[in-house]
Backbone bond lengths (Angstrom), bond angles and torsions (degrees), N, CA, C in turn:
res aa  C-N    CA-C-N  psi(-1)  N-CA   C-N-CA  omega(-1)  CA-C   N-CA-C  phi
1 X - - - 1.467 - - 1.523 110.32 -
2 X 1.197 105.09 154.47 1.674 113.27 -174.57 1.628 96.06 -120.29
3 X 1.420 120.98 114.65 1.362 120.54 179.42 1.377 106.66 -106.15
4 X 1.494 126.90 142.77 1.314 127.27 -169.64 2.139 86.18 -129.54
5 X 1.621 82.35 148.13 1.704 87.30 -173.14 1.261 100.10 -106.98
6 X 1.415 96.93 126.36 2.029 100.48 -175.02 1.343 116.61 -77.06
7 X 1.119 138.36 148.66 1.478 136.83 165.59 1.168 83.92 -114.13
8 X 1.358 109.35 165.75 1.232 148.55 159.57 1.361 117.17 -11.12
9 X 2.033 122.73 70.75 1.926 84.33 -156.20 1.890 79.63 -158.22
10 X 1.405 123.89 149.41 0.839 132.28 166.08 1.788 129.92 -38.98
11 X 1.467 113.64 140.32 1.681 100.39 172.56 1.692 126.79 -21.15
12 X 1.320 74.10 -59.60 1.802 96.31 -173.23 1.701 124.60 -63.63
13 X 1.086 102.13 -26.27 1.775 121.76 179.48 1.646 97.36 -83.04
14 X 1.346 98.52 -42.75 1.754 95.94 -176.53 1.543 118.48 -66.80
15 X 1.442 102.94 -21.54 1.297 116.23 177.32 1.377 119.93 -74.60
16 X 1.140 100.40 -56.76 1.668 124.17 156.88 1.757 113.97 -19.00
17 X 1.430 111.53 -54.22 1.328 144.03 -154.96 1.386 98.88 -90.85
18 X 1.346 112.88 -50.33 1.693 105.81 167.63 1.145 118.81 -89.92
19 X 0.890 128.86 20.17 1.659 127.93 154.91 1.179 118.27 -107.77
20 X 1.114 140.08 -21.58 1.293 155.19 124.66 1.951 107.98 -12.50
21 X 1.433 103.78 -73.75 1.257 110.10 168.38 1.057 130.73 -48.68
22 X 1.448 114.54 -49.09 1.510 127.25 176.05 1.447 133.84 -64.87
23 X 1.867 94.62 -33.40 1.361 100.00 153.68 1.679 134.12 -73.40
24 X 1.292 117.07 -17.98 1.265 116.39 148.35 1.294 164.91 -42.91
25 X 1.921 88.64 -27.72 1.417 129.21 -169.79 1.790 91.08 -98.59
26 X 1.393 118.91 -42.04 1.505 124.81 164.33 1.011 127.98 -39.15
27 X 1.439 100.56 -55.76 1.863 107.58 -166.37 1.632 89.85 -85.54
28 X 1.403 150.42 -0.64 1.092 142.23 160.53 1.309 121.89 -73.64
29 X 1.511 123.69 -20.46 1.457 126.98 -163.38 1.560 96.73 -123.52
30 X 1.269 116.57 -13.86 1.823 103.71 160.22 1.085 146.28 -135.53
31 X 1.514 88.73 141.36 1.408 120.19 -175.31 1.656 145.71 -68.86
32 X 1.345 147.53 172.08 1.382 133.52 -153.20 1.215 100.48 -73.48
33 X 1.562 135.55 -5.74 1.642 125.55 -171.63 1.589 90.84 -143.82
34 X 1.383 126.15 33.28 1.349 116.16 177.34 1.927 102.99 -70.98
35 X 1.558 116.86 150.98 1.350 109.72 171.42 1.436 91.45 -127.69
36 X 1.559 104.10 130.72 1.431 119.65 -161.49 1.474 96.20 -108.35
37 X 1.700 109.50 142.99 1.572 107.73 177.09 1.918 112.26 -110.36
38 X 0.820 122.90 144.90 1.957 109.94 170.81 1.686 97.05 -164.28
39 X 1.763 77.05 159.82 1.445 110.40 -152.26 1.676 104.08 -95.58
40 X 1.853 105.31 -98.98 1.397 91.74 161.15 1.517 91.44 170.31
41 X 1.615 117.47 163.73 1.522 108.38 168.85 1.788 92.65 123.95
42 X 1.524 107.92 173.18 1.428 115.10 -149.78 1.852 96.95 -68.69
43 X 1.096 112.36 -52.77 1.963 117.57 -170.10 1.342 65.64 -53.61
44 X 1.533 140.86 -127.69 1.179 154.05 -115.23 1.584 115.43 -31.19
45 X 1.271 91.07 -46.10 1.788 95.36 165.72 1.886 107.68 -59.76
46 X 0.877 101.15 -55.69 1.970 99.66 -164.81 1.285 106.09 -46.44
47 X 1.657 129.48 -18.10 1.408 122.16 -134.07 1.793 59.50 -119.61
48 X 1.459 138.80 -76.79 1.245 106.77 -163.76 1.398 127.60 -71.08
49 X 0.938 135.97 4.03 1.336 158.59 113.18 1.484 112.57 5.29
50 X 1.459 105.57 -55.20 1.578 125.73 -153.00 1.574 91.24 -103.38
51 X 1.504 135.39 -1.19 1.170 111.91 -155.67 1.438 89.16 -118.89
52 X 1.283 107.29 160.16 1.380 121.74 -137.18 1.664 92.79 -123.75
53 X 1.438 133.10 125.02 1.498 136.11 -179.26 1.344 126.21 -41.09
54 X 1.232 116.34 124.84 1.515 97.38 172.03 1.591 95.32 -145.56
55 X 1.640 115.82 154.29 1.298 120.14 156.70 1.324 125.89 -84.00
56 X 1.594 106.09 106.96 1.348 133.12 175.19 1.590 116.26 -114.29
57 X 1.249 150.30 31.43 1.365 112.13 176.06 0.794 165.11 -4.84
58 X 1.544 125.18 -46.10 1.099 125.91 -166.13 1.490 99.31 -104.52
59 X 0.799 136.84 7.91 1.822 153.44 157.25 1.988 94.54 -35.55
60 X 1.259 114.33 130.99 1.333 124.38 178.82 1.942 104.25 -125.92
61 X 1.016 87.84 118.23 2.022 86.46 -178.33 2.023 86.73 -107.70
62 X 1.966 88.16 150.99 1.471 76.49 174.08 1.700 81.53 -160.38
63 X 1.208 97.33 143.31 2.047 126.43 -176.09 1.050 88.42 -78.56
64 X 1.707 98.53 116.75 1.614 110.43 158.95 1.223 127.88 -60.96
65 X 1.527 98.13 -54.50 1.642 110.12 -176.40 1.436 116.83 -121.76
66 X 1.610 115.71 141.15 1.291 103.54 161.20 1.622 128.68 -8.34
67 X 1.584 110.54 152.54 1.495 111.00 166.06 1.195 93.06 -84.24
68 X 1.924 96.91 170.08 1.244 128.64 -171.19 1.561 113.25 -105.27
69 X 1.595 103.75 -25.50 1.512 130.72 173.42 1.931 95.14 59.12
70 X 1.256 102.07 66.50 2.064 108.20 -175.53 1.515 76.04 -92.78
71 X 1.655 70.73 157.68 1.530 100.40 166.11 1.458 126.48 -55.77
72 X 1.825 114.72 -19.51 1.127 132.34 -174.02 1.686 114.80 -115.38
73 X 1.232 105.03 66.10 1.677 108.69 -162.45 1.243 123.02 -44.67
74 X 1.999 121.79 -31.82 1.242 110.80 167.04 1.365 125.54 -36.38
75 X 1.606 105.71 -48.13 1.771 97.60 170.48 0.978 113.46 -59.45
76 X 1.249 147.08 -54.97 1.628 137.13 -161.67 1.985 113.51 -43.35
77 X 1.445 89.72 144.21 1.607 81.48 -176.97 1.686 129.16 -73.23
78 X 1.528 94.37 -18.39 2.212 99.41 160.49 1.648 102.42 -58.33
79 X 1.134 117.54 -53.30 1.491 104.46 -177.31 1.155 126.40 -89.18
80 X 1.427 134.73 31.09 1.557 142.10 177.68 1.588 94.25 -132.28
81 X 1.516 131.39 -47.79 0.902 116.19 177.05 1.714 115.08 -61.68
82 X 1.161 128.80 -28.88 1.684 125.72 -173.79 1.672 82.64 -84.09
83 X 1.241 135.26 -50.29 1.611 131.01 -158.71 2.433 83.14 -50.28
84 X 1.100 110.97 -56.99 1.351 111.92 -154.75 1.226 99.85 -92.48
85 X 1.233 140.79 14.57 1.669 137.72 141.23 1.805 100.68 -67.82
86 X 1.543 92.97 -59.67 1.534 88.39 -172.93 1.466 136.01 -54.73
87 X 1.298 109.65 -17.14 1.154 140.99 176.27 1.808 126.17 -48.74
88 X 1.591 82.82 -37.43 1.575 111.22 166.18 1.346 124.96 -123.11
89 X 1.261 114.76 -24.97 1.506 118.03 171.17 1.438 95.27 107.44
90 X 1.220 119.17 45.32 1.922 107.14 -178.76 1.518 95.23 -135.16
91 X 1.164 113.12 -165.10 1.741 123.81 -172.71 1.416 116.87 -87.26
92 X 1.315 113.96 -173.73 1.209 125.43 159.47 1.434 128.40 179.51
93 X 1.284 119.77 143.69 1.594 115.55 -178.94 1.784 100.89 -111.18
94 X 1.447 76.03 139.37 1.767 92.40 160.89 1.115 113.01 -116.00
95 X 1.721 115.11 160.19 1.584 135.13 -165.13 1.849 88.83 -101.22
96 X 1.830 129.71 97.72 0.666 96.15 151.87 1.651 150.14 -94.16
97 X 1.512 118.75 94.73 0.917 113.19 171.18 1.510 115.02 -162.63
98 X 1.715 131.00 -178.47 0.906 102.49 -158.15 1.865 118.94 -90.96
99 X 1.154 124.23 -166.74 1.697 103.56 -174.50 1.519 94.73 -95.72
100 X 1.297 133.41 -2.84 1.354 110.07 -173.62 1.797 97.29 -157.30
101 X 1.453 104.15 121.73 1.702 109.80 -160.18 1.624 99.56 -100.91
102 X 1.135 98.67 -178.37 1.443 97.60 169.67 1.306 126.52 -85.44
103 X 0.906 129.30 -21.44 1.748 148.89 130.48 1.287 164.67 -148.59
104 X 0.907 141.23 138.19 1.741 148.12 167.93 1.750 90.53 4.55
105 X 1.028 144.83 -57.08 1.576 132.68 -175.38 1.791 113.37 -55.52
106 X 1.854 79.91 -47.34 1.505 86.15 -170.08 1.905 115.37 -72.44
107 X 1.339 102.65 -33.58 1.844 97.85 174.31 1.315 101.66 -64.65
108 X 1.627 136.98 -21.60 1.584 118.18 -148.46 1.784 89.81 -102.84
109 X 1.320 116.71 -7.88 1.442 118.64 170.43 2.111 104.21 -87.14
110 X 0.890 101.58 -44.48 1.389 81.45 164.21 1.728 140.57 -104.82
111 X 1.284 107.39 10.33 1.777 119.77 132.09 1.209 128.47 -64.15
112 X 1.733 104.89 -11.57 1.477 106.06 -178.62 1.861 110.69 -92.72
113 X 1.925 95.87 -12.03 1.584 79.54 175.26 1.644 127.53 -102.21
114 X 1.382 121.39 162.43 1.414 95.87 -144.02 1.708 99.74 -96.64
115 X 0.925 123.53 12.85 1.770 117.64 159.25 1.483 109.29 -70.02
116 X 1.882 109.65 -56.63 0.956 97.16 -175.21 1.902 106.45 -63.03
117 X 1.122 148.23 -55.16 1.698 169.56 92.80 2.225 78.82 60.02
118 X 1.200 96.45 -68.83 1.366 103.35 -167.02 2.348 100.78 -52.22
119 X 1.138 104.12 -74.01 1.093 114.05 177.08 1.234 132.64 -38.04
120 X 1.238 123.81 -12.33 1.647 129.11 166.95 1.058 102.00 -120.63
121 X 1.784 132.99 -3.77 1.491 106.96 164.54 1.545 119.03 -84.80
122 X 1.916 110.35 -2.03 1.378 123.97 179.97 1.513 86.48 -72.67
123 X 1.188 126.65 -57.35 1.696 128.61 170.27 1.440 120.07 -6.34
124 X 1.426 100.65 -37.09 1.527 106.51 -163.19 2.333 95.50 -90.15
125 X 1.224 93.09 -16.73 1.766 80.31 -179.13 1.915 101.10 -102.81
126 X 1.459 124.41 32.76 1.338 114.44 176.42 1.543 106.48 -86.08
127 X 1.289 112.45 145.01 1.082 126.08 -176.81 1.475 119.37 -100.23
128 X 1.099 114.97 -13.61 1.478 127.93 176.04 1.356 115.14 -175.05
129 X 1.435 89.54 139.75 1.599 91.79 -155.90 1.825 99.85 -132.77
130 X 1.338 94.55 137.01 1.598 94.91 -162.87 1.563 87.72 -120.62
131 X 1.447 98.45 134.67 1.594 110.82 -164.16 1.565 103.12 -119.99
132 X 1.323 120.26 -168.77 1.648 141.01 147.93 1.984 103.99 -136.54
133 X 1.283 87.55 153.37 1.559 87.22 -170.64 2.017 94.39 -118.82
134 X 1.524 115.55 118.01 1.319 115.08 -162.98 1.617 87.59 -101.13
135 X 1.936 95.42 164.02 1.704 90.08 178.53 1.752 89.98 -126.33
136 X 1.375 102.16 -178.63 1.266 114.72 167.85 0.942 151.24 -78.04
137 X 1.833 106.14 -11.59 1.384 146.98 -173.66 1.611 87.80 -66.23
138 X 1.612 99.55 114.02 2.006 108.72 174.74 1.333 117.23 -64.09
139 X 1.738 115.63 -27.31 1.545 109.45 171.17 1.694 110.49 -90.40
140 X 1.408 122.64 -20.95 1.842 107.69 154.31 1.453 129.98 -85.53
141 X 1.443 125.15 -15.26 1.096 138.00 164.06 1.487 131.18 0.56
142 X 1.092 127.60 41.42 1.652 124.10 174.95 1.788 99.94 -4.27
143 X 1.223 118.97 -84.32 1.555 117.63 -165.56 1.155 107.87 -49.70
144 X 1.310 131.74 -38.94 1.333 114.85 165.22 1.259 145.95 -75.43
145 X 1.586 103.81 -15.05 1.468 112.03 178.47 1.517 95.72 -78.29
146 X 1.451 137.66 -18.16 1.596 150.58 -166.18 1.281 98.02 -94.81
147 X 1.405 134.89 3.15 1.361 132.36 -176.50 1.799 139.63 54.49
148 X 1.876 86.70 16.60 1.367 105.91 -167.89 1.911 94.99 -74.65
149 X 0.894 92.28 -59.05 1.602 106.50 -169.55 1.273 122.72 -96.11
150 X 1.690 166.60 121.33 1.365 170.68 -85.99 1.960 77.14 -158.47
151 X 1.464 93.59 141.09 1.759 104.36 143.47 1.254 119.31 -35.89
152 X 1.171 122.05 -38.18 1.574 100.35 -150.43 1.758 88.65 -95.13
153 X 1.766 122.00 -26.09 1.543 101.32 -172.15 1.534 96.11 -71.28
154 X 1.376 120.22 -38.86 1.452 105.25 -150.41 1.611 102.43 -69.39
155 X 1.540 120.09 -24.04 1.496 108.19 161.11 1.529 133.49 -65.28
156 X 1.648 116.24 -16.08 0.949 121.05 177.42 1.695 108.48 -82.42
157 X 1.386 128.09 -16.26 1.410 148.44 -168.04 1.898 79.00 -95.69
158 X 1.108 118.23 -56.10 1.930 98.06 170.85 1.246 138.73 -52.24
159 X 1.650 103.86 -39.18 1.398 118.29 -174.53 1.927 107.09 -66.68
160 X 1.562 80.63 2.20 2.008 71.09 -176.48 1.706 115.28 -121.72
161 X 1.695 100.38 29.25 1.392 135.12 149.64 1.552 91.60 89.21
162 X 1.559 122.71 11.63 1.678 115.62 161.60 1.919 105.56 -64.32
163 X 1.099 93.65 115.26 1.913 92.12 153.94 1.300 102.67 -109.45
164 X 1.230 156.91 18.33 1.297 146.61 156.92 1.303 144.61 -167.45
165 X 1.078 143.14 165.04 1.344 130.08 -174.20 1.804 119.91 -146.19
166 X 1.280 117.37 150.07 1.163 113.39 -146.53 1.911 91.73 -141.29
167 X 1.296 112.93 97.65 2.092 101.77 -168.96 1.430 103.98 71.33
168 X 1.870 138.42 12.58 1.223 118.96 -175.85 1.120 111.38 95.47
169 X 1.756 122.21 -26.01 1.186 85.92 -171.47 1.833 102.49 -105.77
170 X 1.502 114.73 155.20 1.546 121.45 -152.02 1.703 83.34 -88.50
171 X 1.665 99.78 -177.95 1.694 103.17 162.62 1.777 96.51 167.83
172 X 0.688 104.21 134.19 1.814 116.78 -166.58 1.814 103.61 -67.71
173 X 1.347 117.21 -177.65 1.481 112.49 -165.06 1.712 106.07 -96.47
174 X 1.020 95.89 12.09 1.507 102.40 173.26 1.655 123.20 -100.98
175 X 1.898 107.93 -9.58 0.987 137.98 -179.64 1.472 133.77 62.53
176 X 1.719 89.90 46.20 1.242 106.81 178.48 1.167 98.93 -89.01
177 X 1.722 128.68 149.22 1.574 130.21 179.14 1.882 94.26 -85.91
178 X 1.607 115.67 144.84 1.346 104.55 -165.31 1.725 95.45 -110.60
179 X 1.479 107.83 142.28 1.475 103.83 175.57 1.639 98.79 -108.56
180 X 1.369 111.93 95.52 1.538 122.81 -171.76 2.035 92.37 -121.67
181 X 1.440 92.22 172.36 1.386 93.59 177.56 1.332 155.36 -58.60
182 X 1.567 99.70 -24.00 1.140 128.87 173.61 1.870 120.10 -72.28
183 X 1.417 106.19 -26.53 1.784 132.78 176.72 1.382 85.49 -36.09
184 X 1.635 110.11 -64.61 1.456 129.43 -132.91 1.559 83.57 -79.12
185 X 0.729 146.79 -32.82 1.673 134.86 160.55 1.570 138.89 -63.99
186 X 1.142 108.54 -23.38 1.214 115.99 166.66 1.280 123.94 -49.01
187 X 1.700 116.34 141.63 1.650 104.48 147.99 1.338 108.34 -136.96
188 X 1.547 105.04 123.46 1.589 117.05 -167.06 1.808 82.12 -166.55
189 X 1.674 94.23 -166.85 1.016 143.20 -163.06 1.674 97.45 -66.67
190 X 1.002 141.97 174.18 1.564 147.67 178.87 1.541 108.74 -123.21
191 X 0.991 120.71 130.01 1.745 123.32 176.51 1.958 98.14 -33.58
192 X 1.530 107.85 -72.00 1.371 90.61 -167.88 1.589 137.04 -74.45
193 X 1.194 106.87 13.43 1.319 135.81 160.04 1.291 114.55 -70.18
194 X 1.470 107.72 -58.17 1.650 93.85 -169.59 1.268 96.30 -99.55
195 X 1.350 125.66 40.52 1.753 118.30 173.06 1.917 86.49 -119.69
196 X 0.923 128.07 -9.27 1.225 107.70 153.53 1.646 129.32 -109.61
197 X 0.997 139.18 21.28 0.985 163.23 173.68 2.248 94.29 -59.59
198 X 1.361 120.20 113.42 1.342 106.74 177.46 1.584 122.69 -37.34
199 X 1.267 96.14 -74.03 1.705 128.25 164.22 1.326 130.11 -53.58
200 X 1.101 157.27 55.66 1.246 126.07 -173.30 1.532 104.25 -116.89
201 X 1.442 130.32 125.76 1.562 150.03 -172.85 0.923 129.04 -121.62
202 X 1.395 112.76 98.57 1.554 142.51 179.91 1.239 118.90 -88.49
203 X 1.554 116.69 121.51 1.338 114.87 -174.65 1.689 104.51 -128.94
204 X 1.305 106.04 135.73 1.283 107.95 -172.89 1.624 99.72 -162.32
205 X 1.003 111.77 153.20 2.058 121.48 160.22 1.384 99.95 -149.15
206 X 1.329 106.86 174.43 1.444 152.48 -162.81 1.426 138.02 61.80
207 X 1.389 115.61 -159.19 1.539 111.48 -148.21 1.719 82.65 -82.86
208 X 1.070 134.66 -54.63 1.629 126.19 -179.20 1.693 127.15 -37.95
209 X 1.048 107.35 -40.22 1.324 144.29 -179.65 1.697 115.50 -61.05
210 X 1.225 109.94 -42.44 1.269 148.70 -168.62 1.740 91.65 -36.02
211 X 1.575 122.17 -86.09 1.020 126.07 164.85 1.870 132.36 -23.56
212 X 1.552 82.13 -59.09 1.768 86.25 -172.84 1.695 99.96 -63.83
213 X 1.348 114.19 -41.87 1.748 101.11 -160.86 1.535 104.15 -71.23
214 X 1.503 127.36 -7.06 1.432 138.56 176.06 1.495 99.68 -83.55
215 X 1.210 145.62 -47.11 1.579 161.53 175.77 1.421 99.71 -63.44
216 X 1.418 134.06 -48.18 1.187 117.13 -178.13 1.361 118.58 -98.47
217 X 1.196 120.78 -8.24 1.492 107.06 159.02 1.122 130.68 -82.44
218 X 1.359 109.08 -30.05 1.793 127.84 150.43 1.962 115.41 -49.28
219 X 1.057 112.11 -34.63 1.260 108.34 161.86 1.585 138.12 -78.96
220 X 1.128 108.07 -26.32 1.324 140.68 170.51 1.540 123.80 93.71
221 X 1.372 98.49 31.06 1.602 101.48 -166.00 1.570 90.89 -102.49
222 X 1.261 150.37 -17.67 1.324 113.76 135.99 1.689 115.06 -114.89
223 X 1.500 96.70 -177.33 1.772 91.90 -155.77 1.782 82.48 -141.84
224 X 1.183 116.67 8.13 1.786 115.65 -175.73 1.430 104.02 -145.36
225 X 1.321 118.06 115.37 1.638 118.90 -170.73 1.180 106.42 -105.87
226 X 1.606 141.06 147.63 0.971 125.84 164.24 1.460 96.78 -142.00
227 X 1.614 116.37 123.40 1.379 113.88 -163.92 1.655 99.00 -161.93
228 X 0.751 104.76 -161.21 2.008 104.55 -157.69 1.627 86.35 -116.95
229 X 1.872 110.46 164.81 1.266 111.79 153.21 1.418 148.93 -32.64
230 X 1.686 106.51 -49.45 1.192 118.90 -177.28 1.284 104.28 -80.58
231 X 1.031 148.74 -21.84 1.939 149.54 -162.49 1.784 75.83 -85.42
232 X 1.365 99.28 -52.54 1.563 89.75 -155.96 1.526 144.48 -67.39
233 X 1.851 100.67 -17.94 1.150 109.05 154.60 1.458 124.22 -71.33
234 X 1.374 103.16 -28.14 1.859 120.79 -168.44 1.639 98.84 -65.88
235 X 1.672 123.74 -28.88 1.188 133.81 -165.16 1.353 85.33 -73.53
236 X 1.545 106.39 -72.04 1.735 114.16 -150.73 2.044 85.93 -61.90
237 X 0.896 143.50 -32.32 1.292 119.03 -168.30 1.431 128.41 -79.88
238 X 1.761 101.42 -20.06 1.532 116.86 156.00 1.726 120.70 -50.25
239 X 1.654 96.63 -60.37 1.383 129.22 175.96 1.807 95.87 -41.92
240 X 1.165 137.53 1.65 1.460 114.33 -149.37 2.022 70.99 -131.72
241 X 1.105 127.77 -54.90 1.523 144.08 -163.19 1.535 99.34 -38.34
């Protein structure tokens, strides 16, 4: 874990601040043929944000998960993954479609086609994978502030002991991966996919958060934390309960 010590400073500055960090820890671990994986959402932006140009070519970026199609497209992962091809001068594929369908028929018809089929089996050669870790909490809610999901589902997606999600996929604070209803809609990445992935770096803080970044490291879907002081004692003191 990479702990950053907060002073005195707004959500957003802190965010700012760990992506900053996180991108540091990035441009340290890749290399002229690294193939980079990302998800999508505000940390994920700051950290490429924070990363600094270099000529790489042969650098391969590839969209974990469906877009979210927000109102704020830099977050979305079509436009962070081309922002971080360009970054180095190398490629990238996007997943087009969305991360959460209207149903289990409809994702298993488009896993069935082979661009999309093609694009998450490149998934399986990422070498580092730069994430956001979402919680369940309906007033911090990434999917809901993105208008994917209403308060009341993403509480009903709680009541079934998910506090968080990591690429979509949910998993309770004990870090069990959860097979609830919503799974079956997704199109992203697969729990045991991105649990082998070398790298994978999750950046997240605060008191909401608290749970999920304890759930996903316990699950193993990330294995690189990058989070502020205060998350981090609040983690280890959960971690102790």
């Amino acid at each position: 874990a990479r702990v950053l010590v907060r002073h005195i400073s707004s959500y957003s500055e802190t965010l700012a601040r760990l992506g900053r960090l996180a991108a540091r820890l990035v441009e340290q671990h890749i290399r002229e043929e690294t193939v980079l994986g990302i998800s999508w959402g505000t940390a994920v932006y700051e950290v490429v944000n924070a990363l600094r140009p270099r000529h790489a070519p042969h650098i391969r970026v590839v969209q974990l998960i469906g877009a979210l199609d927000t109102e704020d497209p830099r977050i979305d992962g079509p436009e962070l993954a081309r922002w971080l091809a360009r970054l180095f001068g190398g490629r990238y594929q996007t997943l087009s479609a969305p991360l959460i369908v209207d149903t289990e028929a409809v994702r298993n018809a488009l896993l069935r086609d082979s661009r999309m089929r093609n694009v998450l089996e490149q998934a399986r050669d990422v070498d580092l994978a730069i994430v956001g870790i979402g919680t369940t909490n309906p007033e911090m809610s990434s999917l809901v502030r993105a208008g994917y999901m209403t308060a009341e589902e993403i509480s009903e997606v709680a009541a079934t002991g998910a506090v968080g999600d990591v690429c979509g996929i949910h998993f309770d604070v004990q870090g069990h991966v959860l097979d609830i209803p919503i799974t079956q809609r997704i199109v992203g990445i697969q729990a045991y996919v991105l649990r082998r992935i070398p790298f994978v770096l999750g950046v997240a803080a605060g008191d909401t958060k608290v749970p999920a970044i304890l759930g996903a490291v316990r699950a193993g879907l990330v294995n690189v934390l990058v989070t502020d002081d205060i998350t981090a004692q609040q983690v280890l003191a959960l971690d102790q309960k």
